[in-house]
N, C-alpha and C positions, 0 to 999 in steps of 0.2 A: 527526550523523544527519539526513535527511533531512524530518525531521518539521518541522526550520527554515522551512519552506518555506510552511507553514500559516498560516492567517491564525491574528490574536491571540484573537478567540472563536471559533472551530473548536478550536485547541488548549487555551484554556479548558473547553469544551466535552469533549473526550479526556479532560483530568485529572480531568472530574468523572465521567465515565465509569467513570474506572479507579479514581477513590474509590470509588464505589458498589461497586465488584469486588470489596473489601475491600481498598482500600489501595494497590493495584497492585503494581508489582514487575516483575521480571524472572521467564519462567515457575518458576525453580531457586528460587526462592522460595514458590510456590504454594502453594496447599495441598494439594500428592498426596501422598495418605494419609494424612492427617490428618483428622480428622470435619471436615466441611466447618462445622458451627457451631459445633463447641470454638473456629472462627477468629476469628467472628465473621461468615461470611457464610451468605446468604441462600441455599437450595436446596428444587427444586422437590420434593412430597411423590412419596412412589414410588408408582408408574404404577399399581398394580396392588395393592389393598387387598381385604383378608379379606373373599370372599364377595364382591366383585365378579368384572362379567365380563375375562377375559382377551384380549379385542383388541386389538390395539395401536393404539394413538394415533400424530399425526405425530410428537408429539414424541421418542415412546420409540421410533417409528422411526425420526428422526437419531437418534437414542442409540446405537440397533442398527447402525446404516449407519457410527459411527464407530469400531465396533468392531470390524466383521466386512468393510466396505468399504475403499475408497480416498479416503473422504467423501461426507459428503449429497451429494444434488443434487434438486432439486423430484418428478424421474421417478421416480427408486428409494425416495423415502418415499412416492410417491401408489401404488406398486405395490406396495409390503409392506403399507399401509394396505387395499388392495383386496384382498391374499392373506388379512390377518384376522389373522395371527399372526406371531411371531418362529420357532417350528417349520414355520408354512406356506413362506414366505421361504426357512429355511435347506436344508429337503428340495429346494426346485427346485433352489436353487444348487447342490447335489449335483447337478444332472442334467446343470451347464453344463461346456462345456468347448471357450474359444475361443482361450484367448492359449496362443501356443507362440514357442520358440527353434527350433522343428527348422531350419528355412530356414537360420537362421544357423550351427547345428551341422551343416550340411549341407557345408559347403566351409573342410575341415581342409587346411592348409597346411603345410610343413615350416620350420626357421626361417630359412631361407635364401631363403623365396620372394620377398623385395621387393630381393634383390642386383641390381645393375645398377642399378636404378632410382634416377634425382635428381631434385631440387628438388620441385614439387607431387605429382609424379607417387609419392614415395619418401614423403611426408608422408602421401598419400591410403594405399598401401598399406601402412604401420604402423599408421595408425586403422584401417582395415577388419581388420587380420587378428593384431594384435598387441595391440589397448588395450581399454578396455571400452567405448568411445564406442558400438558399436554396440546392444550390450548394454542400456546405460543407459537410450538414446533407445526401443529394443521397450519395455523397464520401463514408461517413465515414459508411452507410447503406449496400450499395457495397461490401465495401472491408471485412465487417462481416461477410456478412452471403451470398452473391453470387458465384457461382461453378466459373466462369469464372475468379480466380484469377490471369491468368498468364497474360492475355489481360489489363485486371487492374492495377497489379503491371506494366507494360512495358510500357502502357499510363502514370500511374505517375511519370517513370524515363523521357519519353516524354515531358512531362508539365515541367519538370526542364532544360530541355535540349532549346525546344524552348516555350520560354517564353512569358506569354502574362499576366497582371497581372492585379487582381480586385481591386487593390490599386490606381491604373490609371485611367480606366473605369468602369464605373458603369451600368452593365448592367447584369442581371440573365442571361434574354434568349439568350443575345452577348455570354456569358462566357459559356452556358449551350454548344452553339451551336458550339463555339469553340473547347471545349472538347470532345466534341461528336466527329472532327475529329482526336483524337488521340486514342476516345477508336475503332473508326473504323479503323481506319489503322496501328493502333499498330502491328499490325500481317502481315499490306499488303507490302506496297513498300514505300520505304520511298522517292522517288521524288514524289509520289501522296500526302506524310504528306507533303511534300516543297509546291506540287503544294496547297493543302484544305489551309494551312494558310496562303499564301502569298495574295489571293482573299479574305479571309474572314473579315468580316467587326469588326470585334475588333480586331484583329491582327492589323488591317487599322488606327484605331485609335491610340492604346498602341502604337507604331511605324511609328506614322505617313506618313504613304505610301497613305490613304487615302488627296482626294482632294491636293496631288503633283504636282505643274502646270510648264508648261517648260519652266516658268520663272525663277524662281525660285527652280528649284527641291528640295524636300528636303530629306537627307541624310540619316537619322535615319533606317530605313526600309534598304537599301542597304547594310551599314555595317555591321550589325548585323546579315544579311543573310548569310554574308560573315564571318563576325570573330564568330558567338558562332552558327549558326545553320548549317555549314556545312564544311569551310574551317580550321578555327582556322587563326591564327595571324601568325604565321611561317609555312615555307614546313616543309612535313611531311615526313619522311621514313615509307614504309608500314609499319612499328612495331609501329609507333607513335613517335618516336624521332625525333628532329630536325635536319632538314639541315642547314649545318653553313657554313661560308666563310672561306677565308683562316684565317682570324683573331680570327674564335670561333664565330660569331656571327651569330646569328639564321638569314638565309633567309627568306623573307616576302612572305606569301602567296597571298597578294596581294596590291596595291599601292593606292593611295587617287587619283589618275586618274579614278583606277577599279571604286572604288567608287560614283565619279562623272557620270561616265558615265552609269554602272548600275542603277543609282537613275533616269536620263535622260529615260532610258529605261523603266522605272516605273510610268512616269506621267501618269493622265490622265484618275485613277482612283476614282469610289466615290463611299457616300451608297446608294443603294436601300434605295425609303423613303415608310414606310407604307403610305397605303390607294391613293397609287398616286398621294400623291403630289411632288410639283416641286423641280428642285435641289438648290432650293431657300430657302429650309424649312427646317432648319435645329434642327428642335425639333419634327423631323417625321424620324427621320434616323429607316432605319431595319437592325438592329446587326443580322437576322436571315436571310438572305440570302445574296450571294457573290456578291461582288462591281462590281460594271456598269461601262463601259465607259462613260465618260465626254468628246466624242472628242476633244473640244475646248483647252481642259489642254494639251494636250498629245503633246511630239517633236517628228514630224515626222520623224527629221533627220538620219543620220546614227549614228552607235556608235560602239565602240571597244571595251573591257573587256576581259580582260583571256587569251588573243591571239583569240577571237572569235569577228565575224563581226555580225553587222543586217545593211544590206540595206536601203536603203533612204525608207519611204514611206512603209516600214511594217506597219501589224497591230497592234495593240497593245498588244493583245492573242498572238502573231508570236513574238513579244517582250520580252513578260512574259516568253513561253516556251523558249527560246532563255536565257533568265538569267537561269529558272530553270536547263536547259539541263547542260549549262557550267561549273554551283555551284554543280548539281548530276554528273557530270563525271571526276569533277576534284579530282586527284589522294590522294589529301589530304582530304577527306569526309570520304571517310573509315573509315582510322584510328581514324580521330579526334570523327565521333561520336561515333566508336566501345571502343573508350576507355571512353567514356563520358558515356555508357550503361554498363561497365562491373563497372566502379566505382559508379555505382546508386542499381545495383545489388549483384556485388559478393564484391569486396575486392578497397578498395580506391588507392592498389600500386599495378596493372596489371604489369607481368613483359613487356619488348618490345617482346620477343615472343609470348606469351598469346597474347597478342594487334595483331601481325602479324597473327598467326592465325584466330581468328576472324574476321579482314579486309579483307582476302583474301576472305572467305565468302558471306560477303558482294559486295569485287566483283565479283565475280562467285558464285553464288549458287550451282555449281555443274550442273547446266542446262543453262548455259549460261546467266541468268538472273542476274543484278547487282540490290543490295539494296532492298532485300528481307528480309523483316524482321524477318520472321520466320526463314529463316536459319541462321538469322545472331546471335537471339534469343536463338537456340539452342544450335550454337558453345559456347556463352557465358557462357552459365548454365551447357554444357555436358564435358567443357574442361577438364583437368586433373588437370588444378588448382584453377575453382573450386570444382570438385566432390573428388579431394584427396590430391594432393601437391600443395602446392603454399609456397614463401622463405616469403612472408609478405603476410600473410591471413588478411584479416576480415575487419570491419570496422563499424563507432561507430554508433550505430540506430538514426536512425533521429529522431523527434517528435513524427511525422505522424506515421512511423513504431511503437517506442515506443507505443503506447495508443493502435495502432490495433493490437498489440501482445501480450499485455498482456491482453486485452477484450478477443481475440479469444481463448487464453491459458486457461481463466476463465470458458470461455463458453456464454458471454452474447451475448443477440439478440437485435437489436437497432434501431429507425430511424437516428441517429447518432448524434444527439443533446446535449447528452450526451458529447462526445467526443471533438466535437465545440466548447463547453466553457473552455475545456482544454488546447488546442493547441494551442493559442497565446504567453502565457504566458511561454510556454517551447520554443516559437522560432519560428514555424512555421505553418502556416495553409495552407491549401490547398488552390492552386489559388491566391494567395496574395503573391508574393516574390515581397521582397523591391524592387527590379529591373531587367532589363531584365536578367542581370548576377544570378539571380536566389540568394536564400536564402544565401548561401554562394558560396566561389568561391572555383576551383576544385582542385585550387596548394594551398590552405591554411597547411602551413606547421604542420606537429605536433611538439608540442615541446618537446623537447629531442630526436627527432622521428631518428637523424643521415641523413638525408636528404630526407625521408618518409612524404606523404602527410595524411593530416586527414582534407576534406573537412567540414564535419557535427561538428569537434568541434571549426569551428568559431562560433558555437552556445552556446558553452557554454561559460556563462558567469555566474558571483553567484544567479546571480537572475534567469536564466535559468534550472540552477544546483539546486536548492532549488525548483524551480516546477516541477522540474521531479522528483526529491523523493517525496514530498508531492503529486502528483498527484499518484503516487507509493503505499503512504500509504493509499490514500483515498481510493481508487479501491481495496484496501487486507485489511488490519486491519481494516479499516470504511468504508468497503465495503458494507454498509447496504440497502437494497430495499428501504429503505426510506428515501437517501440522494435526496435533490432538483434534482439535473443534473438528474437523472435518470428517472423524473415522466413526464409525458406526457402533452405537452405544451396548456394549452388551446388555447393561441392567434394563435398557429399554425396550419393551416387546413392539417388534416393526422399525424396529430403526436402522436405516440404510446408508446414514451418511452424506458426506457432501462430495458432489466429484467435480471436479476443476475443468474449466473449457480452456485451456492453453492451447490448444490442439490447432484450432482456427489463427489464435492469435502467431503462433508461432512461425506460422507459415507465411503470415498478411507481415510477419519483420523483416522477413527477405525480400518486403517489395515496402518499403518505407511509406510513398506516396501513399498505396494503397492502406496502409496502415495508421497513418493519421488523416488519413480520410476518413476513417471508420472512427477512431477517434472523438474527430471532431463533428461527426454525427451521431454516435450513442449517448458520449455526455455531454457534448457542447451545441446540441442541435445547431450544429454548421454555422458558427459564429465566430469560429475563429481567426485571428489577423494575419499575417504574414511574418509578424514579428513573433509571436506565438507559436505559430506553426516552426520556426528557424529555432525557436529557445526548445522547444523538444525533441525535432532531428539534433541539436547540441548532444543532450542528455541521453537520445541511446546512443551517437557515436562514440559515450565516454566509457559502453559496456565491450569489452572486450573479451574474445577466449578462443582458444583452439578447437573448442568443438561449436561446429557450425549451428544444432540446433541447440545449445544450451545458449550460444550468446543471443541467436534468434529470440528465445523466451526472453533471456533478461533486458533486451530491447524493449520489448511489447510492455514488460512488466513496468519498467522505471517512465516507461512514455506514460501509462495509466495512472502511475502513481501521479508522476506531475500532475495532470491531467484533473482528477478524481481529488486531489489535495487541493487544489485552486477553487479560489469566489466562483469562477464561471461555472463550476458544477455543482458545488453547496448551494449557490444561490440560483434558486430556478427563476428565469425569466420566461 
């Protein structure tokens, strides 16, 4: 690992850092969900005490900003701080809405358009129109440097939730066009994100709901409508707990009958083909607008599901709203995806109240409206245990998070290509999870956790664990303008590069204080100890040089490293 590289008291220095953390470790070790003091470590008291006022502090706005953003950065805690509250903040970002795909969902191609074409010329048009390269780098552009971070963050908890992956299909403007309906509806209703992805034409494919005939229905597209985008596998009690039989065993939310006959329900559909050709042509599909009836596929017949009927002889639309309606009103959607959002957001062990709260939400907005997202949004982020108490806080940063937290903490501005060549290698990329079940699964237990879940550290593994320190160190100690990832791609049309905020940090080294103050409010939301704070003034006094602002940077640098390397900022509490 790269940390070799460190002088002998710098790296003293780190170890006694990461004592202080409680011992250090690798994040899958942490303590998410676990009382942060059954561990033996130190955390700050909650923000917000009986009978005091509710403003938010900076600290509990990093708190906020790592839950509901793409990471602190000085400007979005000074701005929540001057809005006054976690509600004031969360209603504007309701008003924003900057980042889109359309451009890129704009220019659907058949799969034959890069024939002819050799050597750079055939490599440029399979990235452009065939991989997620373009995808990735809008993401990672996005989540940087666009105001609309809470619409953002909420579509990426979205995209894990319901899953459609670029590992399966290959298609820019399918995946562009795709995403597009979760950064729009993130905020709207969530049977309108059932209704945008059950018709769209890569969801069609990734889950073969596409060309279904009622000879054969096939199955794929039903189930998983049913067990990971709205029911879950067992009934649910509004808190999210399972209902069981007399024996303890979890009751089924729904039967491989539902299944069949939901799938029945679902023939019949196909893709729009560019430029009008026939449904013969299946190297003209349009992944940019929603699947056509095929009448010929479709079973007229009647069907049963969920205890709900369709009549002989419906149409096919009368069909589709007919499954959406029964999978949005059945009692177990709630919970099951309010706990799927609170653990993408806040804390990977939601207690069954926290979850009960929030589902109720989601059924009643308060105006009679069910599966509103925004309300359901807000209960998430405004609860009590996120914004102050919770018995198992936190939970361990994913990739994605990791790289856009500590970019924004830095200060850098990116077309996000930069970031692209980082993320595989720690585990995760955007739009690409191994399978519909998403990058990891949600009950991945922690270990030693006492019956506590930690979804994100099925990711680490030593080889995962070693790219995210080394991606750690390269971004702080070899954090230099002039490493390759950062410089501006020629074969790529629009690409600008990454440029490094040192500028700020470099200056905040020649006043120490000031400098782990800031510190320990971008990634430690103001948590850190005295002893903590002493183990990283160690570590830059061990940076030494004749020239006044290079040692200033390498200060800043080895202090973030420590910093950004440590439980207390992997593991978000």
């Amino acid at each position: 690992m790269r940390i070799a590289y460190l002088t002998s008291t710098a790296l003293l220095s780190a170890t006694l850092f990461l004592s202080a953390c409680g011992g250090g470790g690798s994040p899958a070790t942490s303590a998410e969900g676990a009382p942060a003091r059954a561990r033996g470590e130190e955390t700050a008291p909650p923000l917000v005490q009986p009978g005091e006022s509710a403003r938010i502090t900076p600290g509990e706005a990093a708190r906020l900003a790592k839950q509901a953003s793409f990471g602190p950065t000085s400007e979005l805690i000074d701005h929540m701080v001057a809005l006054g509250s976690a509600e004031a903040w969360i209603d504007q970002q309701f008003t924003l809405r900057s980042s889109t795909y359309a451009d890129i969902a704009a220019k659907p191609v058949g799969t034959n358009h890069c024939n002819g074409k050799t050597g750079q010329e055939l490599t440029d048009c399979n990235r452009d129109n065939y991989s997620v390269v373009p995808m990735a780098m809008r993401f990672y552009a996005n989540a940087i440097g666009r105001d609309d971070q809470l619409r953002q963050r909420t579509a990426f908890a979205l995209s894990q939730i319901l899953v459609a992956s670029d590992l399966e299909v290959h298609t820019t403007a399918g995946l562009a066009t795709y995403n597009q309906i979760l950064i729009d509806n993130a905020l709207g209703n969530y049977r309108d994100l059932l209704a945008g992805i059950t018709l769209n034409p890569f969801m069609g494919n990734f889950l073969d709901m596409g060309d279904s005939h009622k000879s054969t229905p096939n199955e794929n597209y039903a189930r998983e409508l049913m067990q990971l985008f709205s029911l879950g596998t067992a009934l649910l009690n509004p808190d999210g707990t399972r209902q069981v039989d007399a024996a303890g065993a979890p009751l089924p939310a729904y039967s491989n009958a539902d299944v069949k006959e939901v799938s029945r329900a679902l023939t019949g559909w196909t893709w729009a083909r560019l430029d009008g050709a026939p449904f013969s042509d299946y190297a003209k599909l349009d992944y940019t607008k929603p699947m056509v009836v095929n009448a010929s596929r479709f079973d007229t017949g009647a069907k049963a599901f969920l205890g709900k009927t369709i009549p002989a002889g419906s149409s096919q639309q009368a069909n589709v709203d007919a499954v959406l309606d029964a999978v949005f009103h059945h009692p177990n959607t709630g919970p099951f995806v309010c706990k799927r959002l609170i653990q993408q957001l806040v804390t990977a062990n939601p207690t069954p109240a926290y979850v009960a709260r929030v589902s109720a939400k989601f059924a009643n907005n308060g105006a009679g409206v069910r599966g509103d997202m925004k309300a359901v949004i807000k209960a998430v982020l405004t609860d009590n245990e996120a914004r102050a108490a919770s018995p198992f806080p936190g939970k361990v940063k994913e990739p994605v998070l990791l790289a856009t937290s500590l970019a924004r903490a830095i200060g850098f501005t990116s077309d996000g290509y930069a970031l692209y060549t980082r993320d595989s290698a720690m585990g995760q990329r955007p739009f690409s999870a191994q399978s519909v079940f998403n990058y990891y699964p949600y009950d991945f237990p922690l270990p030693l956790g006492d019956g506590a879940v930690s979804p994100v550290s099925k990711l680490m593994t030593t080889s995962t664990s070693i790219s995210r320190h080394n991606f750690i160190y390269d971004w702080t100690i070899a954090g230099e303008q002039t490493r390759g990832e950062f410089q501006p791609q020629a074969a790529i049309v629009g690409s600008t590069g990454t440029k490094l905020g040192w500028t700020t940090w470099e200056a905040l080294a020649n006043n120490e204080s000031q400098l782990l103050d800031r510190i320990n409010l971008l990634l430690l939301n103001s948590t850190m100890t005295a002893a903590q704070r002493q183990a990283l003034s160690s570590a830059m006094a061990a940076f030494k040089n004749t020239d006044p602002a290079l040692q200033a940077r390498r200060r800043a640098q080895v202090a973030l490293y420590v910093a950004a390397s440590s439980p207390l900022f992997q593991v978000d509490r």
